[in-house]
C-alpha positions as CSV (number, residue, x, y, z in Angstrom):
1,X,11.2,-14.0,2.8
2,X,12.8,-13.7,-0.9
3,X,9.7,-14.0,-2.4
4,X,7.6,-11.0,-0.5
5,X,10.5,-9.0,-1.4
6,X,10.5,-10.0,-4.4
7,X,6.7,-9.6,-5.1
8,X,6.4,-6.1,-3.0
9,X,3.6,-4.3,-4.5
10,X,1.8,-7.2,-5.8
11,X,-0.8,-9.6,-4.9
12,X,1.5,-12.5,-2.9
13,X,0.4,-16.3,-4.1
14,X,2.2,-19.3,-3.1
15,X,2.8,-20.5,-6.6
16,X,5.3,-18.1,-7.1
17,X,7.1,-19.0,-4.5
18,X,8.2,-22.8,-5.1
19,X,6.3,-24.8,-7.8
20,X,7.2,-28.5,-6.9
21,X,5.9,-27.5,-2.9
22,X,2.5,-27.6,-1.6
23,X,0.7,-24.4,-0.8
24,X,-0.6,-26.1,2.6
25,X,3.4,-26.5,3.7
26,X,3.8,-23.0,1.8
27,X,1.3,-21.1,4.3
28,X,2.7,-22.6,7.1
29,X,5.9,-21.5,6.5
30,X,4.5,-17.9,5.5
31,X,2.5,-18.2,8.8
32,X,5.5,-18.9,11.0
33,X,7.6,-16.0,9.2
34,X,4.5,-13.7,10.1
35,X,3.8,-14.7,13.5
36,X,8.1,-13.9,13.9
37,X,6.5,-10.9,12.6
38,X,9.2,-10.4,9.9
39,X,6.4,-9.8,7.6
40,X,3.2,-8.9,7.4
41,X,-0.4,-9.1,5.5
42,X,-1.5,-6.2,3.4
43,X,-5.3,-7.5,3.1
44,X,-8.0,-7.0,0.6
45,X,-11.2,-4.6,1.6
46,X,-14.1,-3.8,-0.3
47,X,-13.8,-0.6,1.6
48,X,-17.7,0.1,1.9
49,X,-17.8,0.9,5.3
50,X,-15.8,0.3,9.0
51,X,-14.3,-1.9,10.3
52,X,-12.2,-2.8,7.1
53,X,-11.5,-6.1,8.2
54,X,-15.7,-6.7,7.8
55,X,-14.9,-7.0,4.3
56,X,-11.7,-8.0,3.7
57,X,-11.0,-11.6,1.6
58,X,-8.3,-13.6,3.2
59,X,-7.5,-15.4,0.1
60,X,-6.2,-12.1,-1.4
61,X,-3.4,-10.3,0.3
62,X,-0.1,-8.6,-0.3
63,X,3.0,-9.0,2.0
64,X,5.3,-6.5,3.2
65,X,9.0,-7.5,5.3
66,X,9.7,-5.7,8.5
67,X,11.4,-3.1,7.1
68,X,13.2,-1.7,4.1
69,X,16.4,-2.4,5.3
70,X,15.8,-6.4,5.4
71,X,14.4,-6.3,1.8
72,X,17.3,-4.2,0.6
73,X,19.3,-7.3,2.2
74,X,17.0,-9.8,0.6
75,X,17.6,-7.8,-2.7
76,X,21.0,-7.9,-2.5
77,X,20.8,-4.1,-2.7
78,X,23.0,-3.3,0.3
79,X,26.1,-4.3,-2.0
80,X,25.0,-1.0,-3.6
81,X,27.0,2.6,-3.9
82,X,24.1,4.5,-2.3
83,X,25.7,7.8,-2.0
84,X,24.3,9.0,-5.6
85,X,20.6,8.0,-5.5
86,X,19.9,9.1,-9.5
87,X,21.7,7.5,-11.3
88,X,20.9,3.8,-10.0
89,X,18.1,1.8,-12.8
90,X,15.3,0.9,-9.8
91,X,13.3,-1.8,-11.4
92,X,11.1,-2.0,-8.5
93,X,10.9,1.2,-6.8
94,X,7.1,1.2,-6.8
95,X,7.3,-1.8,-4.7
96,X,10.0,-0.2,-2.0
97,X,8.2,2.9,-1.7
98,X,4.9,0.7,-1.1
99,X,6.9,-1.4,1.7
100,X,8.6,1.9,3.1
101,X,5.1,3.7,3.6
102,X,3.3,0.4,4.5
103,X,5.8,-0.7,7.6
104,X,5.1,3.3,8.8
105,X,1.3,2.9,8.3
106,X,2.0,0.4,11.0
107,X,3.2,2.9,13.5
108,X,-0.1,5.0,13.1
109,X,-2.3,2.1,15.1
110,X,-3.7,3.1,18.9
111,X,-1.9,0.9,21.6
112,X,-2.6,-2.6,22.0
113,X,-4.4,-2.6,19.2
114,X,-3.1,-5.3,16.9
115,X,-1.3,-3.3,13.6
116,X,-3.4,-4.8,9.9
117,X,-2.8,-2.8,7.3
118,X,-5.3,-3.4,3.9
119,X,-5.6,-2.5,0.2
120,X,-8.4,-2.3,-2.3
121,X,-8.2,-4.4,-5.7
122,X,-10.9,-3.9,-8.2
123,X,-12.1,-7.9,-8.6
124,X,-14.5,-7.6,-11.8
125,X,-13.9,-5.3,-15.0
126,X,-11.0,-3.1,-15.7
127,X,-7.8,-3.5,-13.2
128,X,-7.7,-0.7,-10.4
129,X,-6.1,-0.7,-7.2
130,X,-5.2,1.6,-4.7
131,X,-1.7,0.9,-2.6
132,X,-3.3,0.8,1.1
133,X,-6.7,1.7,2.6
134,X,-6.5,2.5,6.0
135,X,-9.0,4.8,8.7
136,X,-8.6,7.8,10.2
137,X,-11.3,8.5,13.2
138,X,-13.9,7.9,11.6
139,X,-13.0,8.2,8.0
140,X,-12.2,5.5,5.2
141,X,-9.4,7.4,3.4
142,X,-7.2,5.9,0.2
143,X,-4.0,5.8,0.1
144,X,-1.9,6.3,-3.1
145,X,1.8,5.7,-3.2
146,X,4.3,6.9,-6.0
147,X,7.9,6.8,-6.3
148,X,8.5,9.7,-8.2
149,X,6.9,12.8,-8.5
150,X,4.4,12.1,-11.2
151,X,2.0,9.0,-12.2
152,X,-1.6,8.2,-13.2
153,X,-4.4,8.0,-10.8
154,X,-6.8,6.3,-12.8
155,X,-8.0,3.9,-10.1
156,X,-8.0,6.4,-7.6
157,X,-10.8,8.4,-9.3
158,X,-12.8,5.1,-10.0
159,X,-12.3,4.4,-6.1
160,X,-13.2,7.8,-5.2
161,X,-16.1,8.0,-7.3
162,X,-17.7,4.5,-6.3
163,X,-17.3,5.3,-2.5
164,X,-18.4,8.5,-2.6
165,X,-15.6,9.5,-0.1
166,X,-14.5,13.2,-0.1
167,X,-10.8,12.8,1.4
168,X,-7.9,10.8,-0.6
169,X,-3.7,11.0,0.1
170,X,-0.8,10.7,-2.0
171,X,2.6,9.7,-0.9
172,X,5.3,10.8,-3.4
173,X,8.6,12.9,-4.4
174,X,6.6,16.2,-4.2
175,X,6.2,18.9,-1.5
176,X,3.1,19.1,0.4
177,X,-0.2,19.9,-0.6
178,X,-3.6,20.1,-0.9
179,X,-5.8,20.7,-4.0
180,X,-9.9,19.9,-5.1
181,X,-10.1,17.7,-7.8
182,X,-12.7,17.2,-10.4
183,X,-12.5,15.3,-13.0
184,X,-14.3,12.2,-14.9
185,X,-13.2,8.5,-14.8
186,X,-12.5,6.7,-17.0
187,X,-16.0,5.7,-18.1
188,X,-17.0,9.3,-18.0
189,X,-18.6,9.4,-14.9
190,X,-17.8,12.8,-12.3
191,X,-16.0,12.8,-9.4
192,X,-14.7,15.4,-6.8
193,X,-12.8,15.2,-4.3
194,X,-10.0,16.6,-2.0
195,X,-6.5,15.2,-2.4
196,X,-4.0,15.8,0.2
197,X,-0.1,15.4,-1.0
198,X,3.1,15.0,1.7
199,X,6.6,13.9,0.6
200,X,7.0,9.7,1.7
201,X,9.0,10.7,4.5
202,X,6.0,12.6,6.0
203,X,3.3,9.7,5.7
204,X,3.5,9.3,9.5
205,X,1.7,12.8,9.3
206,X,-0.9,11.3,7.3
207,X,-2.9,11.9,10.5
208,X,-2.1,15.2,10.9
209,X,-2.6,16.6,7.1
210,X,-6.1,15.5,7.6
211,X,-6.7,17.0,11.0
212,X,-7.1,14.4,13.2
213,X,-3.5,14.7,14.6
């Protein structure tokens, strides 16, 4: 449990973990802690077409905890003065944003259908990733998360462009919106899209904002 709060927002491998223990007794343990369901699997997808999980690589995964709270605990961030926000030094904000908008993701799944929430990694080349993949109807759609307001979306543009989708969302500090993006990536190729924007606290409206809520 320490180390998928301590990794949130990166790629989760057993070696970080404890390195005098086997990874067989490792992904046990991480197996029993998910079937508690006090964490989960954020999986790798290739993204090129439904369901996800068709392409997905088990051997590459991020982890999420049940919820912010517990990783705040693991952290040791509930001894914390939270009443004035700004003018704490987040090291890892990236990563609690990524675990807050993940375990809501969650929420979004029909009934008694079985919650698995995925990402997209780049696996050959330049490093790109994009925070969580997930479907809407019958749309692939990329999801982006930020902490703050502002941030490069270098890999979104590459993701964008090699899928050929026409929908993306960010998840950030800013208000709602919706704008049509065109620009090149980063090896000069063209891509437009539409980008939709809510605030983090809105991303179980992700649904909505695209029209199929």
């Amino acid at each position: 449990m320490d180390a998928v709060a301590r990794d949130l927002g990166g790629r989760f491998m057993y070696s970080h973990i404890e390195a005098d223990t086997s990874h067989r007794n490792l992904r046990k343990a991480f197996d029993l802690v998910q079937l508690a369901r006090i964490c989960h699997r954020v999986e790798h997808t290739a993204a090129r077409g439904l369901p996800l999980g068709a392409e997905s690589r088990p051997e590459l995964f991020k982890a999420i905890l049940l919820d912010v709270g517990l990783v705040s605990v693991r952290l040791g961030l509930s001894q914390l003065d939270m009443r004035d926000l700004s003018s704490l030094l987040w090291a890892n904000s990236g990563g609690l944003a990524e675990q807050f908008v993940g375990q809501h993701l969650r929420l979004l799944t029909r009934p008694f259908e079985e919650p698995r929430l995925y990402y997209w990694q780049r696996t050959d080349g330049r490093q790109a990733e994009i925070d969580y993949i997930i479907q809407v109807g019958p749309r692939i759609v990329p999801v982006e998360v930020k902490a703050g307001s502002a941030g490069a979306m270098k890999s979104l543009h590459l993701f964008m462009q090699s899928r050929n989708l026409p929908t993306a969302v960010r998840l950030d500090a800013n208000l709602p919106s919706r704008q049509e993006v065109a620009v090149r990536t980063t090896g000069g190729v063209p891509v437009e899209f539409s980008l939709v924007s809510l605030p983090l606290y809105m991303v179980e409206s992700v649904p909505t904002a695209l029209g199929d809520g």
